[in-house]
GUDOLUM-350569 format. One line per 8 residues: their letters; for each residue x, y, z of N, C-alpha, C, O. Coordinates in Angstrom, 2 decimals. Atoms other than C-alpha are relative to their C-alpha. Example, Ala and Ser with C-alpha at 12.3 -4.5 7.8 and 13.67 -1.06 7.14 Angstrom:
# GUDOLUM-350569
AS	0.89 -1.19 0.00 12.30 -4.50 7.80 0.90 1.20 0.00 1.94 1.18 0.66; -0.82 -1.19 -0.06 13.67 -1.06 7.14 -0.77 1.09 0.73 -0.26 2.20 0.90
END
This chain:
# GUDOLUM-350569
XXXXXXXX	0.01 -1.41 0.31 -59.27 47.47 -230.21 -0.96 0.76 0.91 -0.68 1.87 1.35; 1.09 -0.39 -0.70 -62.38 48.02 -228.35 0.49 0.71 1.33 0.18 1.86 1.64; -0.73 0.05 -1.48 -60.48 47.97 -224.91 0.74 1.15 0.24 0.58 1.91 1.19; -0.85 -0.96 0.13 -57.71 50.23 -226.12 -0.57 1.24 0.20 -0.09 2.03 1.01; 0.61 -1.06 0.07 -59.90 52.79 -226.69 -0.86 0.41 1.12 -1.19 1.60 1.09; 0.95 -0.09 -0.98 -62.16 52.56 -223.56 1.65 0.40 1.36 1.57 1.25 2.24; -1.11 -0.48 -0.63 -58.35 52.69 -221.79 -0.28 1.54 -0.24 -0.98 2.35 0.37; -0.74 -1.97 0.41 -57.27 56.26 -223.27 -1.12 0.40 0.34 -0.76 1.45 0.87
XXXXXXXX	1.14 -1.16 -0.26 -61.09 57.81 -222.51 -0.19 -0.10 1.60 -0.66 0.88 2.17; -0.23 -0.47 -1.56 -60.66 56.91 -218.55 1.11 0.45 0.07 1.22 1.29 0.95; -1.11 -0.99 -0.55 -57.29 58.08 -218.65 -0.11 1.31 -0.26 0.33 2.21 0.46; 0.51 -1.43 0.61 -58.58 60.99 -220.69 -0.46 1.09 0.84 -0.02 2.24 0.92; 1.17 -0.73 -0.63 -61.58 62.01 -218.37 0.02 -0.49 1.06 -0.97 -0.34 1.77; 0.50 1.07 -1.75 -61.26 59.92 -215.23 1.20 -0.06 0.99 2.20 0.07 0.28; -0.15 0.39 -0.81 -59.56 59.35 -212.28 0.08 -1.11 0.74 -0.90 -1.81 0.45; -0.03 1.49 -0.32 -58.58 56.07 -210.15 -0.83 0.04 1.01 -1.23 -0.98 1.58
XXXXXXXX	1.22 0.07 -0.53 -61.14 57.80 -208.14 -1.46 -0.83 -0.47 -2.30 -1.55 0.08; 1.36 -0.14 0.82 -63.77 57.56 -210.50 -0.60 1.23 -0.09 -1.79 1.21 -0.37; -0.25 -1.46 0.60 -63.55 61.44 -211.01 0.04 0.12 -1.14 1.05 -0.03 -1.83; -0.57 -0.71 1.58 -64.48 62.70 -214.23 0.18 1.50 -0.18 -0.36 2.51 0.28; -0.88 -1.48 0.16 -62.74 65.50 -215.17 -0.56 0.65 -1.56 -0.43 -0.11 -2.52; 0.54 -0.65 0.91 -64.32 67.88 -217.83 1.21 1.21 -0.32 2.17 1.53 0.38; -0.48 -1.31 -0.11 -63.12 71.01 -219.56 -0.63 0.51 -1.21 -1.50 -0.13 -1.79; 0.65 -0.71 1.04 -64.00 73.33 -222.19 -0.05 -1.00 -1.14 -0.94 -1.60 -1.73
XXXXXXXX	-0.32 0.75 1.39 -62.34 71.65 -224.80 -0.72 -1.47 -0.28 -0.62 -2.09 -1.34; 0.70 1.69 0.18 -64.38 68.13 -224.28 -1.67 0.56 -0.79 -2.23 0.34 -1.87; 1.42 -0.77 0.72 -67.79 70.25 -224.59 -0.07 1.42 1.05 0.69 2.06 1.78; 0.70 -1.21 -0.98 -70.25 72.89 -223.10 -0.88 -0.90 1.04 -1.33 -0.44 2.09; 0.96 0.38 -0.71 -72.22 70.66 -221.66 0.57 -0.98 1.26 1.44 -1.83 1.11; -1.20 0.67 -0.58 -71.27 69.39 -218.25 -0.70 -0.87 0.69 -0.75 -0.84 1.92; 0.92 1.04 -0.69 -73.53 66.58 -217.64 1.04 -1.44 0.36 2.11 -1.46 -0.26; -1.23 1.04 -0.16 -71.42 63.39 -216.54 0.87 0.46 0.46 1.72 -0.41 0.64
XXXXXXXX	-1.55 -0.58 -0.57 -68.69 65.37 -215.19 0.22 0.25 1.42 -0.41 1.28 1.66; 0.32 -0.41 -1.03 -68.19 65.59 -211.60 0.60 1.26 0.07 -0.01 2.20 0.56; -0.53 -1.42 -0.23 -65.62 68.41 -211.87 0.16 0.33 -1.75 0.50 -0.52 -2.57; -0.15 -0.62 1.03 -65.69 70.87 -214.99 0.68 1.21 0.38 0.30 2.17 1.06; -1.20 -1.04 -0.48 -62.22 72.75 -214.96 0.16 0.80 -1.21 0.37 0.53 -2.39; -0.10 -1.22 0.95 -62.18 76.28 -216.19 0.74 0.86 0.79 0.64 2.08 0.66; -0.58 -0.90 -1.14 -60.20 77.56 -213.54 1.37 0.82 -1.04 2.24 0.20 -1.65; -1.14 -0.69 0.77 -57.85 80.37 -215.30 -0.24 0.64 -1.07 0.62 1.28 -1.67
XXXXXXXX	-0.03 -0.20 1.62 -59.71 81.10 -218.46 -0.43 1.40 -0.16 -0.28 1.92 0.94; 0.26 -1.13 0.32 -60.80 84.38 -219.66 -1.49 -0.19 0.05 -2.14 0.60 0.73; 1.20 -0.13 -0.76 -64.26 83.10 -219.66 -0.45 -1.24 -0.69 -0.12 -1.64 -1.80; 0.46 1.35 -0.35 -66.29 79.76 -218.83 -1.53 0.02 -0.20 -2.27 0.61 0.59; 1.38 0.38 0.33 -69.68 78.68 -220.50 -0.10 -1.24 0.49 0.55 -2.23 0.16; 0.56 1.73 -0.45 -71.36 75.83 -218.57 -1.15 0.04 -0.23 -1.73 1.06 0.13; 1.40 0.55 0.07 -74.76 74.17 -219.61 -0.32 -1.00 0.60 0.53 -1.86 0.39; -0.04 1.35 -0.84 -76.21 71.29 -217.23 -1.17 -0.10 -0.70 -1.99 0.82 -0.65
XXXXXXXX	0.93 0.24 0.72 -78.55 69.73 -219.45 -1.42 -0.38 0.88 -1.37 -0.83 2.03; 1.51 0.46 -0.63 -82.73 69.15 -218.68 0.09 -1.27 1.17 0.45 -2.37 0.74; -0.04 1.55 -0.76 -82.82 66.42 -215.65 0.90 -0.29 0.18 0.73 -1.17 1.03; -1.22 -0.15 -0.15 -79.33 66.39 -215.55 0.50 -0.07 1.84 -0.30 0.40 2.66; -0.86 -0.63 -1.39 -77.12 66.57 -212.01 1.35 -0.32 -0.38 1.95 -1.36 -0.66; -1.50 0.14 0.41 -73.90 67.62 -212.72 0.60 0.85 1.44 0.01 1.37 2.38; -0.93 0.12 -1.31 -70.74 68.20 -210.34 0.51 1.92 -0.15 -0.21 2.87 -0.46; -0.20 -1.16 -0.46 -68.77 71.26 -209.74 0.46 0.71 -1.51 1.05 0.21 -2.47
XXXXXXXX	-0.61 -0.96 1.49 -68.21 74.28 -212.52 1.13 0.31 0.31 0.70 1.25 0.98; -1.45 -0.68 -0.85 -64.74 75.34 -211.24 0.01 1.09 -0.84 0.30 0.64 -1.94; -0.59 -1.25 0.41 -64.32 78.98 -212.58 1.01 1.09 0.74 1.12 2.25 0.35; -0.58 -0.99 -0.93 -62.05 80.51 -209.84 0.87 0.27 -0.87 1.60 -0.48 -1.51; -1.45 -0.97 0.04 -59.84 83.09 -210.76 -0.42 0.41 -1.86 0.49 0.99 -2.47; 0.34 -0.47 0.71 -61.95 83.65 -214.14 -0.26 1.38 -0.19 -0.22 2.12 0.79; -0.10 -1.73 0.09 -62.37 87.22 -215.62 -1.82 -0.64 -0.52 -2.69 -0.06 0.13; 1.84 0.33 0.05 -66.33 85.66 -216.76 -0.35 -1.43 0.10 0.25 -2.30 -0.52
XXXXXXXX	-0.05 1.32 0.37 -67.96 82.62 -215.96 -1.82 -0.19 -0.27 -2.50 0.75 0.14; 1.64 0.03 0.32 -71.80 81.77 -216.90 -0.01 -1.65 -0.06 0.85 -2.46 -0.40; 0.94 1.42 -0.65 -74.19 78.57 -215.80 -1.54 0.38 -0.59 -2.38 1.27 -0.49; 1.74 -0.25 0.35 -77.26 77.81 -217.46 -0.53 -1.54 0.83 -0.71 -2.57 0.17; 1.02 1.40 -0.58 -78.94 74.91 -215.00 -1.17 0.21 -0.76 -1.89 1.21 -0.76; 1.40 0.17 0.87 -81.64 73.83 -217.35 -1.51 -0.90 0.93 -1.45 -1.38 2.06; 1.16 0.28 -1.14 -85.14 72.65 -215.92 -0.40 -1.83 0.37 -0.96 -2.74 -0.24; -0.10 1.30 -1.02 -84.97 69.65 -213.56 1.23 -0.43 0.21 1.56 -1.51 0.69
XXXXXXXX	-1.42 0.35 -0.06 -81.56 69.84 -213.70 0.52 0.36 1.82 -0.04 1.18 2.54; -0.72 -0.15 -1.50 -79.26 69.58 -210.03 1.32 0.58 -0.16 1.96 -0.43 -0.45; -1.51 -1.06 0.00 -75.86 71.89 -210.19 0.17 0.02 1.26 -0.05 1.05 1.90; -1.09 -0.34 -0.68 -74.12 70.97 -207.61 1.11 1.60 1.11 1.23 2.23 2.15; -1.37 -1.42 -0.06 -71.42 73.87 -207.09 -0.12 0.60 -1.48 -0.43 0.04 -2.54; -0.57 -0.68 0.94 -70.59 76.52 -209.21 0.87 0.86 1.37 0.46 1.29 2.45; -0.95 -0.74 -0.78 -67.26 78.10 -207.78 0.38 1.24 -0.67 1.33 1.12 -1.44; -0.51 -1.16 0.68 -66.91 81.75 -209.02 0.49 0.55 0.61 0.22 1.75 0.56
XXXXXXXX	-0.64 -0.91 -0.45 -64.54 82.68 -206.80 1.14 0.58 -0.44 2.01 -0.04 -1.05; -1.21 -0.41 0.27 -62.13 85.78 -207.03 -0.02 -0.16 -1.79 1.05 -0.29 -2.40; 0.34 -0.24 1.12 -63.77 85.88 -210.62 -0.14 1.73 -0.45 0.01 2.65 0.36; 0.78 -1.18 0.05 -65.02 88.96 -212.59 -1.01 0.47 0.00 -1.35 1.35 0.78; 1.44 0.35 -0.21 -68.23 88.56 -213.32 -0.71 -1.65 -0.37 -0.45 -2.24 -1.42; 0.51 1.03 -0.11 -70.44 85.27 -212.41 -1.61 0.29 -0.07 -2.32 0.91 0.72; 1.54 0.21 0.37 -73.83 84.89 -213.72 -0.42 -1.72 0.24 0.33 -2.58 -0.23; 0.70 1.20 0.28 -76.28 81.55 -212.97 -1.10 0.00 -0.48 -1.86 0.81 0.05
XXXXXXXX	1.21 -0.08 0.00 -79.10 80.88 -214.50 -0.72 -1.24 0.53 -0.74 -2.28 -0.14; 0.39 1.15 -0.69 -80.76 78.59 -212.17 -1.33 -0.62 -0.42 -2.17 0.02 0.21; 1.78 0.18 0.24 -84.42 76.96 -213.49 0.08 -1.48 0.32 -0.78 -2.25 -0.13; -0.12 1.29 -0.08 -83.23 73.76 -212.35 -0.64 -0.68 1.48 -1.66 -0.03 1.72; 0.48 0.72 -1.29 -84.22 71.70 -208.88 0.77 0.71 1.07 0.34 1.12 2.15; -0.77 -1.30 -1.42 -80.94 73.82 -207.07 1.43 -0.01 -0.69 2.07 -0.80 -1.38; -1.63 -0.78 0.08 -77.73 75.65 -207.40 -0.01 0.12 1.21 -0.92 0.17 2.04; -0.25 -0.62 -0.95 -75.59 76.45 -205.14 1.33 0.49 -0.53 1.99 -0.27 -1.25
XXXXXXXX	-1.16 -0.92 0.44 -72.58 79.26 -205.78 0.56 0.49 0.95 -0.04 1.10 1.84; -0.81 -1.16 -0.71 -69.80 80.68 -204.16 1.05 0.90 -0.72 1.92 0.64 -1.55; -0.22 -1.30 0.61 -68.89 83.99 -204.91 1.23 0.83 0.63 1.48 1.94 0.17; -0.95 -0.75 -0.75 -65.79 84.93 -202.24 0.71 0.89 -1.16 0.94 0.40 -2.26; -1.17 -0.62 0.78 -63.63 87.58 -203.90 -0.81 0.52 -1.73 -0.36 1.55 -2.25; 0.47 -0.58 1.06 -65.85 88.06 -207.30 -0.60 1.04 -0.15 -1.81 1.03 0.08; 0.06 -1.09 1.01 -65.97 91.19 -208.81 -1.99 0.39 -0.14 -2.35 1.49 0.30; 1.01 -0.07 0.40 -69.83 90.90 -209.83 -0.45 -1.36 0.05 -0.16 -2.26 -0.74
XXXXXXXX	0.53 1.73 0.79 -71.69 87.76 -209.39 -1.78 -0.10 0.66 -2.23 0.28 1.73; 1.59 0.26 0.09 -75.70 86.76 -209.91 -0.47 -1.09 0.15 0.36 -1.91 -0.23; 0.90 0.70 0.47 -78.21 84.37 -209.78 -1.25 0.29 -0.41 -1.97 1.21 -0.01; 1.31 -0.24 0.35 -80.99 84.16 -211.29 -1.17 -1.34 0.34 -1.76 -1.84 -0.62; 0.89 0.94 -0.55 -83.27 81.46 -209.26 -1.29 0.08 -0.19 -1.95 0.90 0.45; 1.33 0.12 0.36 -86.47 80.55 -210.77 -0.49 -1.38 -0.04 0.15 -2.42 0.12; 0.31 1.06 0.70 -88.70 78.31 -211.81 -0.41 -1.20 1.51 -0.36 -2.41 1.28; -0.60 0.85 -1.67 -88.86 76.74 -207.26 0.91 0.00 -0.03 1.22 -0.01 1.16
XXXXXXXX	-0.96 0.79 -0.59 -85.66 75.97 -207.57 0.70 0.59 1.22 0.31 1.66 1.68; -0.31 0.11 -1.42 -83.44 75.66 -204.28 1.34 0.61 -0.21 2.10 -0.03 -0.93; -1.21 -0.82 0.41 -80.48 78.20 -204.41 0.73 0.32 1.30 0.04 0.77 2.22; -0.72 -0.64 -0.72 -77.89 79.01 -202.22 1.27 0.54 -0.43 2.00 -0.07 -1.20; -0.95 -1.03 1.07 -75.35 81.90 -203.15 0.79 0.29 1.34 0.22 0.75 2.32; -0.81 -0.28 -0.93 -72.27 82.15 -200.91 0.83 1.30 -0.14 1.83 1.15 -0.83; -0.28 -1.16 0.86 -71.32 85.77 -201.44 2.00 0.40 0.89 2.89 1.07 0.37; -0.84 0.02 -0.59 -68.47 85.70 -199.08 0.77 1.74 0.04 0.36 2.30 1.06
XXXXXXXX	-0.98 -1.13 -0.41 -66.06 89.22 -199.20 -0.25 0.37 -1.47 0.72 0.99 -1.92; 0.17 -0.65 1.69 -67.64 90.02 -203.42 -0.49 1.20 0.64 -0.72 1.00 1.84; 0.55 -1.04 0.07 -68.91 93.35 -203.20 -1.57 0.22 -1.24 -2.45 1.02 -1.57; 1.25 0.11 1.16 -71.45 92.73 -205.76 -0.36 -1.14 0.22 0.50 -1.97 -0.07; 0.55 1.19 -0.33 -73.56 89.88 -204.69 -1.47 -0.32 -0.04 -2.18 0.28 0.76; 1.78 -0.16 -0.14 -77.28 88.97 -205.29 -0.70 -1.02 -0.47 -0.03 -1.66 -1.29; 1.46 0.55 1.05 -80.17 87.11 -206.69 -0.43 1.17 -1.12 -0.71 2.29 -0.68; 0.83 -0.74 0.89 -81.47 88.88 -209.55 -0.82 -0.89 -0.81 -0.22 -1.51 -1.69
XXXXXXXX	0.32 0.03 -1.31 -84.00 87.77 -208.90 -0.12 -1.79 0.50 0.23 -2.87 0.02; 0.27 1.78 -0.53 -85.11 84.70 -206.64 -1.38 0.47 0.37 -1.83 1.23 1.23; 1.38 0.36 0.39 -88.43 83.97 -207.76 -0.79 -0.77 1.56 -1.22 -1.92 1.44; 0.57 1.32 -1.30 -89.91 82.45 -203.77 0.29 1.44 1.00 0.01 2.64 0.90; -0.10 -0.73 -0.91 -88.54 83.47 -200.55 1.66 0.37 0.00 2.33 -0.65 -0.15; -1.83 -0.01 -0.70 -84.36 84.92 -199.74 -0.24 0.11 1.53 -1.01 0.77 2.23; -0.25 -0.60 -1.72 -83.34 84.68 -196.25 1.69 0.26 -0.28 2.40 -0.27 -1.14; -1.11 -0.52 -0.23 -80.23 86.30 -195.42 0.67 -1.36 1.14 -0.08 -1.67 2.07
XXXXXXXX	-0.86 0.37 -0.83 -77.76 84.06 -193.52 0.92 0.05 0.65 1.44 1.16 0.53; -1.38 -0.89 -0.38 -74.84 84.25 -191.69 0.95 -0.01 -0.79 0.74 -0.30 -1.97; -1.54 -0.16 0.98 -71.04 84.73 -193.01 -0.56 0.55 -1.67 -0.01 0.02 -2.64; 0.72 -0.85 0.98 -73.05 86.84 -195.83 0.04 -1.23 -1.14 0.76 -1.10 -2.13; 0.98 0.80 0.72 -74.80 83.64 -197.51 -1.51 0.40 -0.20 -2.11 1.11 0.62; 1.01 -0.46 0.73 -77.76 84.11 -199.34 -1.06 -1.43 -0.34 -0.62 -2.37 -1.00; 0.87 1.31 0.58 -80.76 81.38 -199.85 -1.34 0.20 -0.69 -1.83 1.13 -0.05; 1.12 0.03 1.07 -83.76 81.34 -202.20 -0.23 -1.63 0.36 0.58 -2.56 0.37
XXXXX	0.68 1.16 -0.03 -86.59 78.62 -201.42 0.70 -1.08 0.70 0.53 -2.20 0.22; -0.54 1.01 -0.59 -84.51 76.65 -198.97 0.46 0.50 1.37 0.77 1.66 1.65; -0.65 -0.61 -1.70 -83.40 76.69 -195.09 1.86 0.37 -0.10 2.68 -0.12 -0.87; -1.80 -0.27 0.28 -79.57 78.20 -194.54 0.23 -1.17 0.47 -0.48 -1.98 1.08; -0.27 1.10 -0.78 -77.07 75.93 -193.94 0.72 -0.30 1.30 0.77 -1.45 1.73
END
């Protein structure tokens, strides 16, 4: 019985990669997950728990998506592109976001951590704020406490 059941939760959540696949409906929290798919929804709560490094938030093509990186946590990606509005709250070790095409999208980088915000063709694009240093980069990237890339 044991077996059976350890079957259906990689076919569930996994990949023959070894891709786990998240989504709302499993939880909020997207620790263990390399990809957490919200792509489509009306709007996407992600939490990456304390110490944590979790994989990508997928929110493209969301009307809201929100990221709370908690503290010592690693986030990966968050993709808010061609969203409506994208909020992060970064207090973790680093984010990094891209923002092409969204409507409104934030970070909020504190706490050191290492941020980079890809703002691409959004019209609304920023840190609010980044707690260190921003340098401006090229192709209208954005970095907090870290060199561009």
């Amino acid at each position: 019985m044991r077996w059976s059941v350890l079957i259906v939760l990689v076919a569930a959540c996994g990949g023959d990669d070894g891709t786990v696949a998240c989504t709302p409906a499993d939880h909020e929290y997207i620790d263990g997950c390399n990809l957490y798919d919200c792509t489509g929804s009306d709007a996407c709560d992600g939490v990456c728990g304390a110490g944590a490094t979790c994989g990508t938030l997928d929110c493209s093509h969301d009307a809201q998506c929100r990221l709370d990186c908690q503290e010592g946590a690693t986030c990966k990606e968050t993709d808010c592109r061609n969203t409506g509005t994208c909020f992060v709250d970064c207090h973790g070790l680093s984010c990094d976001t891209k923002c092409d095409g969204s409507m409104h999208c934030s970070v909020e980088c504190r706490d050191g951590a290492q941020c980079l915000l890809d703002c691409g063709s959004s019209p609304d694009c920023q840190f609010q704020p980044c707690v260190g240093m921003t340098t401006q980069c090229a192709n209208n990237v954005q970095v907090c406490n870290r060199a561009c890339p």
